[in-house]
N, C-alpha and C positions, 0 to 999 in steps of 0.2 A: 754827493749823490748825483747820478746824472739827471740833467731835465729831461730827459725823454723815458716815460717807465710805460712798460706792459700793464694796463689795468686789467682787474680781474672778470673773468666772466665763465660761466658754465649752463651750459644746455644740453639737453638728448642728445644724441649723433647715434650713426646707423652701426652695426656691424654686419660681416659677413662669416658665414660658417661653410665650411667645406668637407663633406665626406661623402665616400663613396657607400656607407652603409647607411640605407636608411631606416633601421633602425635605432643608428646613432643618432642620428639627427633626429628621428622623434621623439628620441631623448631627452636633448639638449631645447628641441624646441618646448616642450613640459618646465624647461625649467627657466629658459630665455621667453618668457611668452608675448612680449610685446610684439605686434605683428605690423606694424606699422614702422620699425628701425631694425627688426633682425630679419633676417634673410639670405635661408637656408639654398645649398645647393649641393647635389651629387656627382655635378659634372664639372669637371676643370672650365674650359672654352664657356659655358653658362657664366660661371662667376667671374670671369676675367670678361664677357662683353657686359656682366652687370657692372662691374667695376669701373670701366671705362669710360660708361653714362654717366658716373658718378662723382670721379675722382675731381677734385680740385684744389689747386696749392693754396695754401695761405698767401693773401695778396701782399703782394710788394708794398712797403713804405719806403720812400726815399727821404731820407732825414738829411737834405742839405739844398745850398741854394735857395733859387724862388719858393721852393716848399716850405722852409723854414720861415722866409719874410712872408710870405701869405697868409702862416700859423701866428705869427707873431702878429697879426692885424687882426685876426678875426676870429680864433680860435682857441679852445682848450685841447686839442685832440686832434690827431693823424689815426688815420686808417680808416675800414668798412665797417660802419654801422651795423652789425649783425643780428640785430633786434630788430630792424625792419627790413633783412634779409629772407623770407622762409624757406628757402632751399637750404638753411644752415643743418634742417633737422636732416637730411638726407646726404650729407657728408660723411666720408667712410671711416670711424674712429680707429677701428680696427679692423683684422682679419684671422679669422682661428681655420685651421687645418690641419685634416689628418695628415699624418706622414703617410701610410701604408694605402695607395692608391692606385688600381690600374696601369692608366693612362700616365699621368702623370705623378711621384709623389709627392709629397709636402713642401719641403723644402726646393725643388725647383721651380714651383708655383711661386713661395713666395720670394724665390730670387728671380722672377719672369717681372715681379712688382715691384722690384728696389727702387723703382721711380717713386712710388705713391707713400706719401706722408703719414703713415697710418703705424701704430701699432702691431705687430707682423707676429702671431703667436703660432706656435705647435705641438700638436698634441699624439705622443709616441702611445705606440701596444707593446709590444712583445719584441718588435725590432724596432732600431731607428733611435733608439738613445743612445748611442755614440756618435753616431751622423747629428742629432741635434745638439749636442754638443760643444761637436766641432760647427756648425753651422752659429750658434753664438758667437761664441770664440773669432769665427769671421766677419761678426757683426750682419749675417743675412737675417738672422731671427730675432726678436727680443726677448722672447718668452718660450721656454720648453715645458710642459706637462705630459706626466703618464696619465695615459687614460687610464689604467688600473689604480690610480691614488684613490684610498675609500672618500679622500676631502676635494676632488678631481673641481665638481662642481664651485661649492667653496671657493676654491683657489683661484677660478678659471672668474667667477664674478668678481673678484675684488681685482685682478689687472685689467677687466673690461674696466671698472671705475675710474681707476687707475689711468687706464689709458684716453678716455675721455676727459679727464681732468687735464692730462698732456694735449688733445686736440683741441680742446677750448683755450688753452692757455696762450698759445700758438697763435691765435686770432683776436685776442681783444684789443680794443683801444690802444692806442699808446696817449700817454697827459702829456703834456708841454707846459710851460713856466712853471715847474714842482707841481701841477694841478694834481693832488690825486695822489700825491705819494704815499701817506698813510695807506692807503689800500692796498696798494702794492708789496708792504711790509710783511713778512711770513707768518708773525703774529697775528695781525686782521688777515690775511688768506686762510688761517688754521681756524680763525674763530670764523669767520663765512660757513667755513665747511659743515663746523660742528654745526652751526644755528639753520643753515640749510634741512640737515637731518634733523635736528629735533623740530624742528617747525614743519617737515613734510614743505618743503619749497624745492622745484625740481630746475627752476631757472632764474641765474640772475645775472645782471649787466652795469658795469658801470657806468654812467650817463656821466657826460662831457658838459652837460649844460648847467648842470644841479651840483657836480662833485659828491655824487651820490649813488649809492647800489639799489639797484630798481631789481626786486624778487618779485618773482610768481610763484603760488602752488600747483598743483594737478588743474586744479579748477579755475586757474588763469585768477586769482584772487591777488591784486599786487599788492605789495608793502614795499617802503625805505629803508634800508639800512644806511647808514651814518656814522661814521667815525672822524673824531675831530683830536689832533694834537695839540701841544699848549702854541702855535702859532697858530693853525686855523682857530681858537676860542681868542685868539685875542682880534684876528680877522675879523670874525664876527662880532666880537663888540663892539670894534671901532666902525663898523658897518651901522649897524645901529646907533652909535651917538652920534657918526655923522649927518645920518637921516633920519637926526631928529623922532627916533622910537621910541613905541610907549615905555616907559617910566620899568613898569613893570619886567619887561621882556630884559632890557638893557641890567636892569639888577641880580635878575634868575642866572643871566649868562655869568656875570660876573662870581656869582655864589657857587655856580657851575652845578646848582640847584635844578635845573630844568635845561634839557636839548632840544630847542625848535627846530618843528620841520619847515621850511621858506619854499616847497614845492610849490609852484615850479620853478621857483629862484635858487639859485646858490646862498643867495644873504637874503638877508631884510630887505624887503619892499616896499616903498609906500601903498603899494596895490593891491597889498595882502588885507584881506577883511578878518581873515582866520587864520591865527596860528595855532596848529598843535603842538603840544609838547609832550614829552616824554621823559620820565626819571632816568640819569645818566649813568651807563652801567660801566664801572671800570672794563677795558681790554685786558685780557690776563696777560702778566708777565709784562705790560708797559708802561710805568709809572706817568700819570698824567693825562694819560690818553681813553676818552673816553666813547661809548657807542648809545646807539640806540635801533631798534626796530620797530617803524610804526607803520599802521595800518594803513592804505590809501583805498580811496572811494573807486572803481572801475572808469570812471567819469571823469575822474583827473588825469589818467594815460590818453596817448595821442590814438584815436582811435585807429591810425593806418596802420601801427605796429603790430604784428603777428606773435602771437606765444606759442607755447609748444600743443596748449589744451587747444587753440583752436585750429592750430594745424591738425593736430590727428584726428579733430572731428571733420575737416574736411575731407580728409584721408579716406575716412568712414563713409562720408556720405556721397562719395565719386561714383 
């Protein structure tokens, strides 16, 4: 495996919507209703200068050289911290547009955008599905829908998700000396997702310092996720008998009976007063590999980090 891996991470990002009917669009906003990441527009020139102010690449990592001997001295991780970013929520995931348009239609629009890293959908009436098509086909589009499909809606939410999972992914972390591999595995990215959804947790980030997935809900409420292979459990044991841990901790690990959380450490600390733990839940489909998700107090995050819940309530109260 290479030592350099994409950690995982997922938060809100903006879209944009394009037609020239605004009936559609008050359609679509009925059903898109967050007002604070979607934003509607009837005019071509409107959404291309909104886009403008908006658009930003994924930052450059350079994986060689002094970058590498710098990592290698002081680090788990290359790249932007995007947890103490908040301009991330206003990143342009994607872009939906009509075909049949004035001024402009669909497809020139978003071949005006082929610069911009974003999800590029279209959405046909009555003409314009053989042009999107062929505009696939050229790779100017990624996604074509008839506006007449009764499941149109449906269809059109699950590649926004879709495509936000693509723009988050594009941007996490990268680990360095194996840190973090587990996470990176399709296995733990598939179970993040499900326990994202069944938990109602709307954002989470892998931390570089902890070797740990740091989740929020709606209400900026965080908790740990944690996943450890049969090398990180024996990391952590030998963690523990070398610093001399209590009795207890060091035997649960060994039993593989209990998974402590060491926030804000990666391992055992002597400086820890309090350990939580957690009953360890197999990973599906990975023998040996186990997880947990535990609750954290709002007092234990660094208070300068930005969530997604306090971003839109300043959004609100601008």
């Amino acid at each position: 495996m290479s030592p350099f891996v994409r950690q995982p991470m997922l938060h809100p990002a903006s879209v944009v919507f394009l037609d020239d009917s605004e009936d559609f669009l008050h359609g679509l906003q009925g059903i898109f209703r967050d007002r604070e990441l979607n934003w509607f527009f009837s005019k071509p020139q409107a959404a291309l200068d909104f886009m403008a102010s908006r658009h930003r690449r994924p930052p450059a990592v350079r994986i060689a050289g002094t970058n590498v001997s710098e990592i290698e001295r002081a680090s788990n991780a290359l790249g932007r911290d995007a947890l103490s970013d908040e301009s991330r929520f206003e990143e342009i995931a994607a872009v939906v547009v009509d075909y049949e348009m004035p001024e402009m239609d669909g497809i020139r629009f978003l071949s005006s955008i082929g610069d911009v890293e974003c999800t590029k959908i279209l959405l046909t009436g009555a003409a314009g599905y053989r042009e999107a098509v062929d505009a696939f086909n050229a790779g100017l589009i990624d996604v074509y829908l008839r506006k007449t499909d009764a499941d149109m809606p449906g269809k059109l939410a699950a590649v926004l998700a879709e495509a936000n999972k693509k723009h988050c992914a594009a941007r996490g972390h990268i680990g360095v000396h194996d840190i973090g591999t587990a996470y990176a595995d399709p296995r733990v990215l598939d179970l993040l997702g499900e326990l994202a959804a069944r938990e109602k947790l709307v954002e989470y980030y892998w931390r570089p310092e902890q070797n740990a997935v740091l989740m929020f809900d709606a209400m900026a409420n965080p908790s740990v996720f944690i996943a450890w292979d049969a090398e990180e459990w024996a990391f952590q044991i030998d963690t523990v008998a070398d610093a001399d841990g209590p009795k207890w901790l060091r035997q649960g690990l060994e039993d593989r009976s209990i998974i402590p959380l060491f926030w804000p450490y990666q391992a055992y600390h002597p400086a820890l007063t309090f350990i939580p733990t957690a009953k360890p839940i197999p990973v599906p489909g990975w023998e040996g590999a186990l997880y947990s998700l535990t609750r954290l107090d709002a007092s234990e995050i660094d208070a300068g980090l930005t969530t997604f819940a306090q971003w839109r309530r300043s959004k609100r109260e601008a």
